[in-house]
C-alpha positions, -999 to +999 in steps of 0.1 A: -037+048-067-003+053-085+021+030-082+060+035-086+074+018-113+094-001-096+067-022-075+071-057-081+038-074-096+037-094-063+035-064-040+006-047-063-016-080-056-010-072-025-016-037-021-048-038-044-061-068-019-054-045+013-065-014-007-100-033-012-102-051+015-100-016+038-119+010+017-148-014+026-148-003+060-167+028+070-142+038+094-111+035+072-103+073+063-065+068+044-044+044+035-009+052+029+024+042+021+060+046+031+092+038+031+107+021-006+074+021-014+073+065-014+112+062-027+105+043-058+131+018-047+116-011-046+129-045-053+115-083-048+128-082-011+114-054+000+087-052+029+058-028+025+051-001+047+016+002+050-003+032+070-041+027+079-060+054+093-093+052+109-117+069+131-114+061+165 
């Protein structure tokens, strides 16, 4: 996945964990993210915007 430049280190652990975690699943068909995140505006205090799509 490509990350913007300027995700805080803190908020790629994170991603990379939920990005792991949920390819796992079978069911899991995206994941996808929004807001700052898609902006490339990201700072320390920003809240991630996370988009999980799975079959129903």
């Amino acid at each position: 996945m490509k990350y913007p430049k300027s995700l805080p280190q803190a908020h790629k652990q994170l991603l990379d964990d939920i990005i792991r975690v949920f390819s796992a699943d079978p069911r899991i068909v995206g994941i996808g993210a929004s807001g700052s995140f898609a902006s490339d505006s990201m700072d320390n205090y920003s809240d991630l915007d996370i988009v999980i799509a799975a079959e129903p």
